[in-house]
C-alpha positions as CSV (number, residue, x, y, z in Angstrom):
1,X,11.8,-6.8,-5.0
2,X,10.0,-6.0,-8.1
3,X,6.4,-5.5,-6.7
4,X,3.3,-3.3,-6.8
5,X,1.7,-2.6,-3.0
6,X,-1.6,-1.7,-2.5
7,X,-2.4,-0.9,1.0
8,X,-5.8,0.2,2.1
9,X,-6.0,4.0,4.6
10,X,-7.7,3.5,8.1
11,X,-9.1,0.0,7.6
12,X,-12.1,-0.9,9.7
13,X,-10.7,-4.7,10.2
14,X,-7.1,-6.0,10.9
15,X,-8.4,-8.6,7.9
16,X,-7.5,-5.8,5.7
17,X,-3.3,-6.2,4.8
18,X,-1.9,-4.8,2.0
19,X,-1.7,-6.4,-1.1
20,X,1.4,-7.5,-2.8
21,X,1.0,-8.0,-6.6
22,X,3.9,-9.2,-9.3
23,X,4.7,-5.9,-11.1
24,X,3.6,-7.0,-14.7
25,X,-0.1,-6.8,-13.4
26,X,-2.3,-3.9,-13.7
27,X,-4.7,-3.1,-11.2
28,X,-8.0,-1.7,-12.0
29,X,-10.6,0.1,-9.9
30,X,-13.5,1.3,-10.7
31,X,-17.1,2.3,-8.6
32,X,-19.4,-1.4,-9.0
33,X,-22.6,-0.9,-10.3
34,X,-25.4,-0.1,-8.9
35,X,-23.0,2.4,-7.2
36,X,-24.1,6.4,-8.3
37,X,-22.0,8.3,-6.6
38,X,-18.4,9.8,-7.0
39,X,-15.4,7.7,-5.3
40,X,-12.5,9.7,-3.6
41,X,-9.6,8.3,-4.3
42,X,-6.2,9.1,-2.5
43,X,-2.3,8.5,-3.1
44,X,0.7,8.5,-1.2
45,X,-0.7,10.9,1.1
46,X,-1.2,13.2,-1.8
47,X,-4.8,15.5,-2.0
48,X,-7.7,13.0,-3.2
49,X,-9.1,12.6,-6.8
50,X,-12.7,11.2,-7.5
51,X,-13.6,8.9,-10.1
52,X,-17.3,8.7,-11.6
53,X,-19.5,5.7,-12.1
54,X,-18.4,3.8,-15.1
55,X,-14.8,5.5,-14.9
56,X,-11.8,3.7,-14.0
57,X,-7.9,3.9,-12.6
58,X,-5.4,1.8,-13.6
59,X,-2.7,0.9,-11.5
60,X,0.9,-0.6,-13.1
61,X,4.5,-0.5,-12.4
62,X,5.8,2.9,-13.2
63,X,8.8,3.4,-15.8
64,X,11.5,4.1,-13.4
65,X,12.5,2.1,-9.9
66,X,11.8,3.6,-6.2
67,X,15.5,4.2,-4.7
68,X,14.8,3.4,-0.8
69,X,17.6,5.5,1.6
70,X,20.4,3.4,2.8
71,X,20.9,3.9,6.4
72,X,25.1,3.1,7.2
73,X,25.7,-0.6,7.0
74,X,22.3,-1.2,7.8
75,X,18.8,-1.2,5.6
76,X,15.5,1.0,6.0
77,X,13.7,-2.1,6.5
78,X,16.0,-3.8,8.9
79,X,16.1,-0.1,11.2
80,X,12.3,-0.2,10.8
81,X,11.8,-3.4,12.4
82,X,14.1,-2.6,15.0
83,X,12.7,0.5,15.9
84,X,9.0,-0.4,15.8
85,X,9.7,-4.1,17.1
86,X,8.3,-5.5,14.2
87,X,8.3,-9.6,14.8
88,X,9.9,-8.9,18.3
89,X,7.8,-11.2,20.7
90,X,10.2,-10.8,24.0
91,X,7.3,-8.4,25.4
92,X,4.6,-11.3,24.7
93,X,6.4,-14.4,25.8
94,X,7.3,-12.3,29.5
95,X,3.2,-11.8,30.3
């Protein structure tokens, strides 16, 4: 899939999901006004940067592809929801 995620850290809400965009958009992000003061920003787990009032970040598809690991016959996704139970509803439909 040819995408760009954005996924917000430590929502407050389970109304936040991340956000999948077609990978020709950019993404900018910048403090509103009347905002004053510096915005931490952080990526991938890396350490935070801060953008000023009237600065702005640009997000876009990078150059080169992501390669995911391939896991035997089976894909990290598909291991993923089997390991966290992701759309597995046999625990629900016992109670």
């Amino acid at each position: 899939m040819d995408a760009i995620v954005l996924t917000a850290i430590c929502p407050h809400t389970l109304a936040v999901r991340p956000l999948v965009l077609p990978s020709a958009v950019t993404v900018s992000i910048e403090p509103i006004p009347p905002w004053t003061e510096e915005v931490l920003l952080s990526f991938d787990g890396q350490v935070g940067t801060t953008i000023q009032p009237g600065e702005r970040l640009l997000v876009r598809r990078a150059e080169r592809p992501v390669l995911l690991i391939r896991l035997g016959s089976e894909g990290f996704f598909a291991r993923m929801r089997k390991k966290l139970q992701w759309g597995d509803l046999s625990d629900r439909e016992r109670k």
